[in-house]
LOFI-771636 format. One record per atom (N, C-alpha, C): x, z, y; residue number from 0; residue in one letter; atom name. Coordinates in Angstrom, 2 decimals, decimal comma, always signed. Layout:
N
((X Z Y) NUM A CA),
...
This chain:
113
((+0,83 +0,00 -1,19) 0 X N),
((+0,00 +0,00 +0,00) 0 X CA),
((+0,87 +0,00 +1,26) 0 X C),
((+1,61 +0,81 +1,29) 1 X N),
((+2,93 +0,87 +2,15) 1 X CA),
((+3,06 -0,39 +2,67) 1 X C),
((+3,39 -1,19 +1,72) 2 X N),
((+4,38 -2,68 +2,03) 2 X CA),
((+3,18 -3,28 +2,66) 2 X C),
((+1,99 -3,83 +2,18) 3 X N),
((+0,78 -4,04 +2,60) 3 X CA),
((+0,72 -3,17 +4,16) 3 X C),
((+0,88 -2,42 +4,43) 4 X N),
((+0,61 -1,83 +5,95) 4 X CA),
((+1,50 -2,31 +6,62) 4 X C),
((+2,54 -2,79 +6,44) 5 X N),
((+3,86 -3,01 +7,17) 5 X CA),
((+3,98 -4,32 +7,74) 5 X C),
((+3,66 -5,31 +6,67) 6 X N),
((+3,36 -6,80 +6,44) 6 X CA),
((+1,94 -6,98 +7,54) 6 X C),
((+0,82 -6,08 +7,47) 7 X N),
((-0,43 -6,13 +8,17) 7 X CA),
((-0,09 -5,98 +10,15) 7 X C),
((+0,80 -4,50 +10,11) 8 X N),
((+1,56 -4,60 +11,34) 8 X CA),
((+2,60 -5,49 +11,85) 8 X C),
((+3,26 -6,15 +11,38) 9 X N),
((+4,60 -6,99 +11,47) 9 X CA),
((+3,80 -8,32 +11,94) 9 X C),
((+2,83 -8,62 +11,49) 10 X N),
((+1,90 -9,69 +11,45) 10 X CA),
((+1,48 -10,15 +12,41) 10 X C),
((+0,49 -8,57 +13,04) 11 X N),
((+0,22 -8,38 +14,06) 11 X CA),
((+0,86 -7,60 +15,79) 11 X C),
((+2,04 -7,55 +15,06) 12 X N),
((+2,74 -7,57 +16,48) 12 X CA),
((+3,67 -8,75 +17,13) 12 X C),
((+2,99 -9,29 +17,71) 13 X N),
((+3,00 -11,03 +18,05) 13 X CA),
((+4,74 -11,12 +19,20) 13 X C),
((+5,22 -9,91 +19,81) 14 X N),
((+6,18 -10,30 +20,44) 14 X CA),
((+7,23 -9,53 +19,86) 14 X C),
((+6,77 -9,09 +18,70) 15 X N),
((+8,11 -8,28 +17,80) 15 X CA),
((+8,85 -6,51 +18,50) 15 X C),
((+7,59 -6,30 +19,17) 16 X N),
((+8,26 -5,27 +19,98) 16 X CA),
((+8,63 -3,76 +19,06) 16 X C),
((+7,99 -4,09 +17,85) 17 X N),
((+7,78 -2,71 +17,07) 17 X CA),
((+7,03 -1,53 +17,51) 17 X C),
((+5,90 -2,36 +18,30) 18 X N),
((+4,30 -1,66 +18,63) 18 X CA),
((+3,27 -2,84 +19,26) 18 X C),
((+2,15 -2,37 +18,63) 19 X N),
((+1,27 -3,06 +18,75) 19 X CA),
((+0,68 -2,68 +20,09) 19 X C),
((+0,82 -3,47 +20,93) 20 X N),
((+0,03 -3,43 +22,07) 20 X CA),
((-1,68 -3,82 +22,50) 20 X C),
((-2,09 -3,17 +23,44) 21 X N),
((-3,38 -3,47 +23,42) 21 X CA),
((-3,92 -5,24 +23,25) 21 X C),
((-3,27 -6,12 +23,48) 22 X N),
((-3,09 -7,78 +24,08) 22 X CA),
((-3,07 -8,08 +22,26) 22 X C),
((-2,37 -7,28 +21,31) 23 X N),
((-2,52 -7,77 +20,11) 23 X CA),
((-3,37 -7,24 +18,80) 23 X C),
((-3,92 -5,89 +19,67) 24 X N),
((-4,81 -5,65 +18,85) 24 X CA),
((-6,70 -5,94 +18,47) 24 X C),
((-6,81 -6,96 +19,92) 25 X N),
((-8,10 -7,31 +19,54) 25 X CA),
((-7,91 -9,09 +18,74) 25 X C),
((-7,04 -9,53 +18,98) 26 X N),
((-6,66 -11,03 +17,70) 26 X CA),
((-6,67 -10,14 +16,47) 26 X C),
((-6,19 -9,10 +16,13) 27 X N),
((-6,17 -8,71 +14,65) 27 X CA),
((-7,58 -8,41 +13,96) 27 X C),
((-8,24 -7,37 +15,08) 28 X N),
((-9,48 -7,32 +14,52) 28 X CA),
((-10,24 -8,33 +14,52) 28 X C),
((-10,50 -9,29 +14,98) 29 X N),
((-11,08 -10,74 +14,75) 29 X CA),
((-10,29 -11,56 +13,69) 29 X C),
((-9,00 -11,11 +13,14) 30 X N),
((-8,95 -11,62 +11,66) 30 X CA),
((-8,87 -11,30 +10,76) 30 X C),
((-9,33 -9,50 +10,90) 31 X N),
((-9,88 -8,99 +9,97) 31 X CA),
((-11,55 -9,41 +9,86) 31 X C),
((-12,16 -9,46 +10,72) 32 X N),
((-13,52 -9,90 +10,68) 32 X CA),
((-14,35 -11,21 +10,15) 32 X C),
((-12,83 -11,63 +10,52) 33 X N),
((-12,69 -13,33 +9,39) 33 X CA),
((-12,47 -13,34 +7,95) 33 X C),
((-11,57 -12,29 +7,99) 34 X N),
((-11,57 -11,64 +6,25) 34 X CA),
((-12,57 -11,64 +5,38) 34 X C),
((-13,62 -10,57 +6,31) 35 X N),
((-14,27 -9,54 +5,54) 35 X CA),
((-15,63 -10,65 +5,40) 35 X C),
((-15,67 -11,85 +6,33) 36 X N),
((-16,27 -12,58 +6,12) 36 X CA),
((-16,24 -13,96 +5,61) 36 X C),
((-14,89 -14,10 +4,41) 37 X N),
((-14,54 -14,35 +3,73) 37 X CA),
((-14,49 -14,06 +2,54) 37 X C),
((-14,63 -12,47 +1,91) 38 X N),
((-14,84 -11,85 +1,37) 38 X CA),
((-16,30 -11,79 +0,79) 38 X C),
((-17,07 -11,62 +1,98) 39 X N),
((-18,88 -11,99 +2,00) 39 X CA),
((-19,05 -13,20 +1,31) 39 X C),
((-18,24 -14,32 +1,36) 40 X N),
((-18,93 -15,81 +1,09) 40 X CA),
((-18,54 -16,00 -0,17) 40 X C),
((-17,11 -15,56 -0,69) 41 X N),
((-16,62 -15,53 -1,95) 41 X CA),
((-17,78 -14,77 -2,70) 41 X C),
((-17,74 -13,48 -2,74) 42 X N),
((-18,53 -12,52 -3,25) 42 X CA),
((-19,88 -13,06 -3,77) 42 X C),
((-20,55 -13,60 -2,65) 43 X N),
((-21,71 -14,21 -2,99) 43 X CA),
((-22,14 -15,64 -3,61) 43 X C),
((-20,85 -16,28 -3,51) 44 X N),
((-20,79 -17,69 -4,55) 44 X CA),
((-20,82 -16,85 -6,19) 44 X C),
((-19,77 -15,72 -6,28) 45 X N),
((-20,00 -15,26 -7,36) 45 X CA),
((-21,33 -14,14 -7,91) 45 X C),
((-22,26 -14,30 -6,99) 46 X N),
((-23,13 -13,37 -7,03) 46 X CA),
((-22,78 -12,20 -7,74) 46 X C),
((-21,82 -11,73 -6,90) 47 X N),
((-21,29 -9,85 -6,79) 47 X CA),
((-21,82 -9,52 -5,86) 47 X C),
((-22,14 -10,21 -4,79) 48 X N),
((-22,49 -9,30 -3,40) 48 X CA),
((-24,19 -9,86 -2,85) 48 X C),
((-25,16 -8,85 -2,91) 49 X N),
((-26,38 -9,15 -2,90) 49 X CA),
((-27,03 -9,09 -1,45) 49 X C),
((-26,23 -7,87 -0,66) 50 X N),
((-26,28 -7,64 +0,75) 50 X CA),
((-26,04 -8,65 +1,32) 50 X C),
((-25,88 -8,28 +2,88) 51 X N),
((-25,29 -9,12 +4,36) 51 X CA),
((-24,65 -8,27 +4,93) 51 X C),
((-23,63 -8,52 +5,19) 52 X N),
((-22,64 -8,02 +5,97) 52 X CA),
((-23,44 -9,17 +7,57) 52 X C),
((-23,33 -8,15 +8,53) 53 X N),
((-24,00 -8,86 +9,67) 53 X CA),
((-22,31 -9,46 +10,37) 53 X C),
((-22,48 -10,81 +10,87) 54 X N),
((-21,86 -11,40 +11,68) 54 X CA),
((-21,26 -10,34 +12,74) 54 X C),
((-20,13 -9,97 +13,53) 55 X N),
((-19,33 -9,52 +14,00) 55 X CA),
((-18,91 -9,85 +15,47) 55 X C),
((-20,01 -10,01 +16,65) 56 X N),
((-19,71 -10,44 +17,73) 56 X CA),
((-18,57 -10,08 +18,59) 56 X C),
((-18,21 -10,68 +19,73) 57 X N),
((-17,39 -10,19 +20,46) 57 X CA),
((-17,26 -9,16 +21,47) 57 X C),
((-18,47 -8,63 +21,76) 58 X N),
((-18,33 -7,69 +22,31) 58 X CA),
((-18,19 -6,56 +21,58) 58 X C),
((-18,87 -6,30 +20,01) 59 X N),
((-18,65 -5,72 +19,27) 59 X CA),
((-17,10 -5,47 +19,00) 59 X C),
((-16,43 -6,48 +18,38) 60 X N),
((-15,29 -6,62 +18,40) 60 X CA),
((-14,17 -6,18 +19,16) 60 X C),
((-14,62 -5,86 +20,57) 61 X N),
((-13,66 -5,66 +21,48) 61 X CA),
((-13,79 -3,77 +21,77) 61 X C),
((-15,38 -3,82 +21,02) 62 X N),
((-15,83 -2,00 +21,28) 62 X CA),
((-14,60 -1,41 +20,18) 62 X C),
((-14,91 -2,41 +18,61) 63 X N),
((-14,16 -1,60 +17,69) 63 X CA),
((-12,13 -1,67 +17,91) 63 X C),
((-11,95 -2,94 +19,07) 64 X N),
((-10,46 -2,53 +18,79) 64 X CA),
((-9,97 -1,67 +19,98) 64 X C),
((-10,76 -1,16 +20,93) 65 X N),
((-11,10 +0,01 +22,23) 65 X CA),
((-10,99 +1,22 +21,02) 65 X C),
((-12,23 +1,17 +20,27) 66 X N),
((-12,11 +2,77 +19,84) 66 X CA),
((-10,76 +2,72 +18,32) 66 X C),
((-10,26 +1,74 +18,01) 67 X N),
((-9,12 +1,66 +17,15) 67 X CA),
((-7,89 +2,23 +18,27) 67 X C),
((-7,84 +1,85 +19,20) 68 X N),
((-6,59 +1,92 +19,91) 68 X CA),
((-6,88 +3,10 +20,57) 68 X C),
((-7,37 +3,87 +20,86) 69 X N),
((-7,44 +4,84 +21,24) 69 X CA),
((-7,70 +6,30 +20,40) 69 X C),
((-8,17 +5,86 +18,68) 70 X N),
((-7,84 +6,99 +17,95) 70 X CA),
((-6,96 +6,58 +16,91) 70 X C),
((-5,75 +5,52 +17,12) 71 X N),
((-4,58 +5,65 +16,25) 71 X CA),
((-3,49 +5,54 +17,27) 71 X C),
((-3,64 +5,74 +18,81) 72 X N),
((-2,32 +6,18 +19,28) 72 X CA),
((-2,25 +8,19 +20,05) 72 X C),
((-1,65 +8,07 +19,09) 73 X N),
((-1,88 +9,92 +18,72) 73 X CA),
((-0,79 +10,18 +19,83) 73 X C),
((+0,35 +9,89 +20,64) 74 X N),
((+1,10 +10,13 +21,46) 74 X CA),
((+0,20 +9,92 +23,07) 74 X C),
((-0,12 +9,22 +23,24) 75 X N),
((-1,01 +8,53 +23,80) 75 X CA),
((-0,56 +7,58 +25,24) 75 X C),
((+0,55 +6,68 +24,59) 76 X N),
((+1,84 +6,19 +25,51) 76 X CA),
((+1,22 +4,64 +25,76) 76 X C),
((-0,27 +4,12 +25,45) 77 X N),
((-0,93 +2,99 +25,38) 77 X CA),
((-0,12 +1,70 +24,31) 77 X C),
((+0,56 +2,36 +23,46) 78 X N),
((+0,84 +1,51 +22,46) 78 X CA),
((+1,10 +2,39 +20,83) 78 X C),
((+0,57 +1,28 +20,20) 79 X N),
((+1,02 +1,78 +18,54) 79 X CA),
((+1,73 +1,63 +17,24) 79 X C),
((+2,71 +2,66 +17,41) 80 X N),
((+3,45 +2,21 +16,71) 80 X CA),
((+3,53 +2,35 +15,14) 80 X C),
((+4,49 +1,88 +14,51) 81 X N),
((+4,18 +1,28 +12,87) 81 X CA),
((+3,69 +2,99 +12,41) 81 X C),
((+4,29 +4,05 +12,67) 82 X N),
((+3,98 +5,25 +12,22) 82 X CA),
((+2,27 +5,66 +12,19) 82 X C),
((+2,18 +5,29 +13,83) 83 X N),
((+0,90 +5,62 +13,93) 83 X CA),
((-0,21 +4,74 +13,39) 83 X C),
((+0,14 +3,73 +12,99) 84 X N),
((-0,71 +2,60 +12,51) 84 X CA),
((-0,87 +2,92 +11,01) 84 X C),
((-0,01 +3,53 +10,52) 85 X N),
((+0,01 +3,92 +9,30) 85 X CA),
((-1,07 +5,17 +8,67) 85 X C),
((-0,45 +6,16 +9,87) 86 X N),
((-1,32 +7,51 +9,54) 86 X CA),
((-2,96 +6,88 +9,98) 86 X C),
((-2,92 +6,31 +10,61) 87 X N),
((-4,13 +6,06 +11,46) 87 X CA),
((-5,03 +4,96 +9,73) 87 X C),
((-4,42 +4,24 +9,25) 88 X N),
((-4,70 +3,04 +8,72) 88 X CA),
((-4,77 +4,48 +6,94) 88 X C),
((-4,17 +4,87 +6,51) 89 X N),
((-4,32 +5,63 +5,76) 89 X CA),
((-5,67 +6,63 +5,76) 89 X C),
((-5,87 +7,45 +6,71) 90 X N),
((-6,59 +8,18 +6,60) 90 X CA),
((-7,91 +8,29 +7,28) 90 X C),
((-8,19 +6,69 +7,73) 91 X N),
((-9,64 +5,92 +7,66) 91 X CA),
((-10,11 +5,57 +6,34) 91 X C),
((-10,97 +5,89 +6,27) 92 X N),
((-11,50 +5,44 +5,14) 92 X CA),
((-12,34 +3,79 +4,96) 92 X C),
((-12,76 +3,97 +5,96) 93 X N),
((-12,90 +2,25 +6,15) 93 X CA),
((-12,06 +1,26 +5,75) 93 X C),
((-10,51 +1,46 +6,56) 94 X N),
((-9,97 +0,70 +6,84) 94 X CA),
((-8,66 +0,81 +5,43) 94 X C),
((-9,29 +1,88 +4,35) 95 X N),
((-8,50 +2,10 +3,50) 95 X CA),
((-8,95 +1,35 +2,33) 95 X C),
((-10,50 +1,05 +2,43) 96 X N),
((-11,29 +0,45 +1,75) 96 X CA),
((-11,08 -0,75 +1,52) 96 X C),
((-10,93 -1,53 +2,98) 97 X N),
((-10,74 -2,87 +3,12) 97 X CA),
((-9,35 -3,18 +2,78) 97 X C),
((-8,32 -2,62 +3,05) 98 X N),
((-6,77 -2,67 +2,41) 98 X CA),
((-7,04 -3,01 +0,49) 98 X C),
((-7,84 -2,26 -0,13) 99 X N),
((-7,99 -1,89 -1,24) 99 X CA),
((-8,85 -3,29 -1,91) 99 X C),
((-9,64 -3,23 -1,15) 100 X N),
((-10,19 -5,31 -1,33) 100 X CA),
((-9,20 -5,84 -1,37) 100 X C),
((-8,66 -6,24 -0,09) 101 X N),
((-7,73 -7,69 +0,37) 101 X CA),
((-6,65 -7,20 -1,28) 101 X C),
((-6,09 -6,27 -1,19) 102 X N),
((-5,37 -5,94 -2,31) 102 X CA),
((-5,83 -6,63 -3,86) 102 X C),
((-7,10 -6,39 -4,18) 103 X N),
((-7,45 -6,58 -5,50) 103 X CA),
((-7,78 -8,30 -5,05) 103 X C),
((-8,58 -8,61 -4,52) 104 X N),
((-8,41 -9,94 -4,20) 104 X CA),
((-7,25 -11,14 -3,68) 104 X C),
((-6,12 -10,43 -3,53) 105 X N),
((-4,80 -11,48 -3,65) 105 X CA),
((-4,23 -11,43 -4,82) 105 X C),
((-4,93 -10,21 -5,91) 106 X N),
((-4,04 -10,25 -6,97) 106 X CA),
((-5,11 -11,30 -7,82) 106 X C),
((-6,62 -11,33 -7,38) 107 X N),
((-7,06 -12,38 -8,52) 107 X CA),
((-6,94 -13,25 -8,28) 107 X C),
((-6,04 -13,87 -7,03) 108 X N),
((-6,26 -15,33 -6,60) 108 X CA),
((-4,97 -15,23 -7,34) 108 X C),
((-3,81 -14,61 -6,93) 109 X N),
((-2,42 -14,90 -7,68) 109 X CA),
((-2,83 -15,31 -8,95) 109 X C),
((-3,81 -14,85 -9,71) 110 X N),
((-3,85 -14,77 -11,58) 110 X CA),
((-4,92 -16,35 -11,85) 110 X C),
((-5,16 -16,73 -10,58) 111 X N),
((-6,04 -17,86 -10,55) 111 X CA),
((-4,83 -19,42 -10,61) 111 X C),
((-3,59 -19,13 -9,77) 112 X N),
((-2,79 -19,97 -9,22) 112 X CA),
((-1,63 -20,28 -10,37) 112 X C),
């Protein structure tokens, strides 16, 4: 999971500063939202997933990477770094959930390829 958090931050810190700044954390959550709605369409070709995950607007989007950035920078220096992204990304449960998907789903595409 580790390596997976690191790879997720490294990803998303677009000028290599070794913190994620506010400027790069609302592109991430919009491709996590692309994910998870990726996830939705797969799921339901295989009829595993019976729900709707509702579409993910932008203002929405911009509420959830406001209240992300403001309860995973625990120093509170307006940036986040790999530590805090970690503790922060660990001990959500949401966002531990969705790690735990993308996880099991790159390993069935690997076993597909």
């Amino acid at each position: 999971m580790s390596e997976k958090l690191k790879f997720l931050f490294d990803n998303h810190d677009a000028d290599g500063s070794g913190f994620l700044e506010h400027s790069e954390i609302l592109p991430m959550f919009k491709r996590l939202a692309q994910q998870l709605e990726s996830l939705e369409t797969s799921a339901k070709k295989r009829n595993a997933f019976k729900g709707s995950l509702s579409r993910i607007d932008d203002t929405s989007l911009s509420k959830l990477a406001d209240e992300f950035e403001t309860a995973s920078d625990l120093d509170g220096d307006g940036q986040i770094s790999y530590d805090e992204f970690e503790t922060f990304m660990e001990s959500n449960e949401l966002m531990n959930k969705f790690l735990k998907i993308m996880q099991v789903r790159r390993a069935s595409e690997a076993k597909v390829l």
